[in-house]
C-alpha positions as CSV (number, residue, x, y, z in Angstrom):
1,X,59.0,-74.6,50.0
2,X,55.7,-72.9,51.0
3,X,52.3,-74.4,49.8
4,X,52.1,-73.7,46.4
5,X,48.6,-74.8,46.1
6,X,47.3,-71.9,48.8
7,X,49.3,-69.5,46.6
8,X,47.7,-70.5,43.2
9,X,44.5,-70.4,45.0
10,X,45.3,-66.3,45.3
11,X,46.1,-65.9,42.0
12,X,43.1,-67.9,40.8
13,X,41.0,-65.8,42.3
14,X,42.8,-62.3,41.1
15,X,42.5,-63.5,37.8
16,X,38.7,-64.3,38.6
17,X,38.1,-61.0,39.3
18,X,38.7,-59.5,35.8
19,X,36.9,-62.1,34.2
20,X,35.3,-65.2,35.3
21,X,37.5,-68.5,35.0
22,X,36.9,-72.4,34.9
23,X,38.6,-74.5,37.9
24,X,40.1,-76.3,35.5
25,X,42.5,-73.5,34.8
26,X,43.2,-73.8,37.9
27,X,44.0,-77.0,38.2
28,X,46.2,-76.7,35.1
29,X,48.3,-74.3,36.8
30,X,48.8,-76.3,40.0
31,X,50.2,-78.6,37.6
32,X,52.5,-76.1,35.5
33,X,53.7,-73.7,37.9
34,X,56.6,-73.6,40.2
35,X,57.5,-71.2,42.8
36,X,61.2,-70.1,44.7
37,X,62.1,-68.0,47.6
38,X,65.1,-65.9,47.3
39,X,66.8,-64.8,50.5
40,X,69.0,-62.4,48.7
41,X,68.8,-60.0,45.1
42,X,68.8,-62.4,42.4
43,X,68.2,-61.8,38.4
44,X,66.4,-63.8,36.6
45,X,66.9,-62.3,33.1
46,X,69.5,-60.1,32.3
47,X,69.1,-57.5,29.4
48,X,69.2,-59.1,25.9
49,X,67.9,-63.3,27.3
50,X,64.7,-63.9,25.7
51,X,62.3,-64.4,29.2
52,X,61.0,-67.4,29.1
53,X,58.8,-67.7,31.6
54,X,55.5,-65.1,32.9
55,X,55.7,-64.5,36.8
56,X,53.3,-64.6,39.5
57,X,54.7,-62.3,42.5
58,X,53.2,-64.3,45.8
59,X,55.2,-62.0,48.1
60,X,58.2,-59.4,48.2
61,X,59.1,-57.5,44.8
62,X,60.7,-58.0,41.9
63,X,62.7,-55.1,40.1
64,X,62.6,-54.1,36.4
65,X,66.0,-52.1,35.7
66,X,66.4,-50.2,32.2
67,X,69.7,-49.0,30.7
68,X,70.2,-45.9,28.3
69,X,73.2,-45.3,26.0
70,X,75.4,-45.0,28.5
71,X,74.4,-48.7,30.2
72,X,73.4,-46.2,32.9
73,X,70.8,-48.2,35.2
74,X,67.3,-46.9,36.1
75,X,64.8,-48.8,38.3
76,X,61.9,-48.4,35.7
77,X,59.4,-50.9,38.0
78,X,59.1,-51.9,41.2
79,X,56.3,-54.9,41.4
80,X,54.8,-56.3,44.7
81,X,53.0,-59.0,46.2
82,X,50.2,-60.7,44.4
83,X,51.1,-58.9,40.8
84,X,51.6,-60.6,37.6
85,X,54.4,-60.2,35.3
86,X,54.5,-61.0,31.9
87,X,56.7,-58.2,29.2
88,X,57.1,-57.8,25.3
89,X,59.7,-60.2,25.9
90,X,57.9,-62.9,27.0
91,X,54.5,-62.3,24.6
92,X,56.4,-62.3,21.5
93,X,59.4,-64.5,22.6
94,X,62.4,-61.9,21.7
95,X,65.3,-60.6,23.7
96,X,64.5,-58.2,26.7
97,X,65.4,-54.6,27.3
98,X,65.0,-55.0,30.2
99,X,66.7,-56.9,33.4
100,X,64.2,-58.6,35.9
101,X,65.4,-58.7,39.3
102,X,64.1,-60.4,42.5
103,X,64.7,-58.4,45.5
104,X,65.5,-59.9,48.8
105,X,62.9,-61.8,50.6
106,X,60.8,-62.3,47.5
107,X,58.9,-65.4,46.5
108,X,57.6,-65.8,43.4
109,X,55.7,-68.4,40.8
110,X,56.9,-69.1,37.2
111,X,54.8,-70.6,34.1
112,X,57.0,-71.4,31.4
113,X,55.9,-70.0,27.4
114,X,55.3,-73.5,26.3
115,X,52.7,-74.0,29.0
116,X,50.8,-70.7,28.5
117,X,50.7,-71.3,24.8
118,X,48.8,-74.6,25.9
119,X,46.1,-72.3,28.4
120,X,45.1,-70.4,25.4
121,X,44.2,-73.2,23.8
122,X,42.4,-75.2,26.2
123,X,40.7,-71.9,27.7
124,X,39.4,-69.8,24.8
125,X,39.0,-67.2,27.6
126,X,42.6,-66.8,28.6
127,X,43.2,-64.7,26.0
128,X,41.2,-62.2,26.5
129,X,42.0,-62.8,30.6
130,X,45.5,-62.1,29.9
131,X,44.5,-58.8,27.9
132,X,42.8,-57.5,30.5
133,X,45.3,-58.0,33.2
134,X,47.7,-56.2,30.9
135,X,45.5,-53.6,30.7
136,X,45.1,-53.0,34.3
137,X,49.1,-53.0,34.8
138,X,49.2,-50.5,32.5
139,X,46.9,-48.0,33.8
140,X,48.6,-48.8,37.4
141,X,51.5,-48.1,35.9
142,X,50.1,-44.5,34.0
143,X,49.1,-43.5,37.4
144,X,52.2,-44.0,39.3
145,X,53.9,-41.9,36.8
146,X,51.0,-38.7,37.7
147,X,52.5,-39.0,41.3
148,X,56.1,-38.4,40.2
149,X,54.8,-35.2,39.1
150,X,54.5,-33.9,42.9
151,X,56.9,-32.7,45.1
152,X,59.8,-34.8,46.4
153,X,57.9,-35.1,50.0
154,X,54.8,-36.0,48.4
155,X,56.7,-38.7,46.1
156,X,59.0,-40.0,49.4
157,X,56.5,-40.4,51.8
158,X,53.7,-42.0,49.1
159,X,56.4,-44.5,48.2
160,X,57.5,-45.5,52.0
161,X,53.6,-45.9,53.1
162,X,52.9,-48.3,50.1
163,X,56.2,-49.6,50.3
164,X,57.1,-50.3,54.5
165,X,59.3,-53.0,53.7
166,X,62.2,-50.9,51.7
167,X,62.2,-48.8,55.3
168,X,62.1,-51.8,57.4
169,X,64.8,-53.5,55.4
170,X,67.0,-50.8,53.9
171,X,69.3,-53.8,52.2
172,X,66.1,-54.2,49.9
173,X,67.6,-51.7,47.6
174,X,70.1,-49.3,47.1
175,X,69.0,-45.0,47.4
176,X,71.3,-45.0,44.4
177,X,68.8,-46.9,42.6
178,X,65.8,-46.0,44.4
179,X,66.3,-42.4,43.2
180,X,66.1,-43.7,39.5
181,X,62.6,-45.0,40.4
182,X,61.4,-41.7,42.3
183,X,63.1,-39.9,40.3
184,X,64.9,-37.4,42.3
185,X,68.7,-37.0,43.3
186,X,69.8,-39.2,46.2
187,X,70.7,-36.6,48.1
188,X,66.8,-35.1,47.9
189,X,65.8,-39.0,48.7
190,X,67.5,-38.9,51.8
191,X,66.8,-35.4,52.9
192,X,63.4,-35.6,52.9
193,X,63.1,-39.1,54.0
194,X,65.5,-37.9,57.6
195,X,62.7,-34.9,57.8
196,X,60.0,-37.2,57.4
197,X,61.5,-39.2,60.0
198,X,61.9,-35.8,62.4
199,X,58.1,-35.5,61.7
200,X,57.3,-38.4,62.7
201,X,55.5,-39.0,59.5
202,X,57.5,-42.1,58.8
């Protein structure tokens, strides 16, 4: 188990930087929080469970993975190291749309419902903390979606340089899948990744 009190220190201080927090937050959270590597793809919540619990990404990547009509699967998110996750389904407590997926080699931090509930009311700050945060993985999120409006290269190769570890470990996901984030076929994903590779751009 790594040192969960080094990790909470990071996130205390990410969460300092939208807005100004007492070290007793802190301290609550070293309490409340628990963290847990996983070596290999694991889900957490499938589609439909209510999540339970809001998620502090230490290191690696967790997965968001939608399904249309068809129960066709799409990547819709891809979240890395020192991001915070917390959905509809966990805010208002009602099943998720959604699956939520650790990807391998990722270690992340878990505060149950019950316990955030109890921040807002012992930090009449965290509220407005928590919309803020929300707000920023929103706009994060807007831009991404400009960039998938480029061409394939453009989307490839800004993926692969903010992303190194899906090169370095291609068991971290699937081009099937990864083509439902990029949005592009999987044979345009791996075209343009081999000529990025031939240019040495990669």
């Amino acid at each position: 188990m790594r040192n969960h009190e080094e990790i909470i220190k990071r996130l205390f201080k990410i969460l300092c930087r939208y807005k100004e927090q007492p070290v007793a937050l802190m301290e609550f959270l070293l309490k409340e929080m628990t963290g847990k590597y996983y070596p290999d793809r694991y889900s957490m919540y499938h589609q439909g469970d209510t999540v339970r619990e809001a998620f502090y990404v230490s290191d690696g990547y967790v997965a968001c993975l939608g399904f249309d009509e068809f129960d066709d699967k799409q990547v819709i998110s891809i979240i890395g190291k020192d991001s915070i996750i917390a959905g509809k389904s966990f805010t208002a407590q009602e099943p998720s749309a959604y699956e939520w997926v650790c990807l391998p080699g990722a270690y992340v931090m878990r505060v149950s419902y019950v316990s955030m509930k109890e921040v807002y009311e012992k930090f009449p700050d965290a509220e407005e903390l928590a919309r803020l945060v929300m707000a920023d993985i929103s706009d994060k999120e807007l831009e991404r979606l400009k960039l998938l409006k480029r061409d394939a290269e453009t989307v490839v190769y800004t993926f692969y340089v903010n992303h190194r570890e899906f090169l370095d470990n291609p068991g971290m996901m699937a081009d099937k899948e990864l083509c439902t984030y990029l949005l592009i076929s999987e044979s345009t994903l791996r075209n343009v990744r081999q000529k990025l590779f031939k240019e040495g751009k990669l």
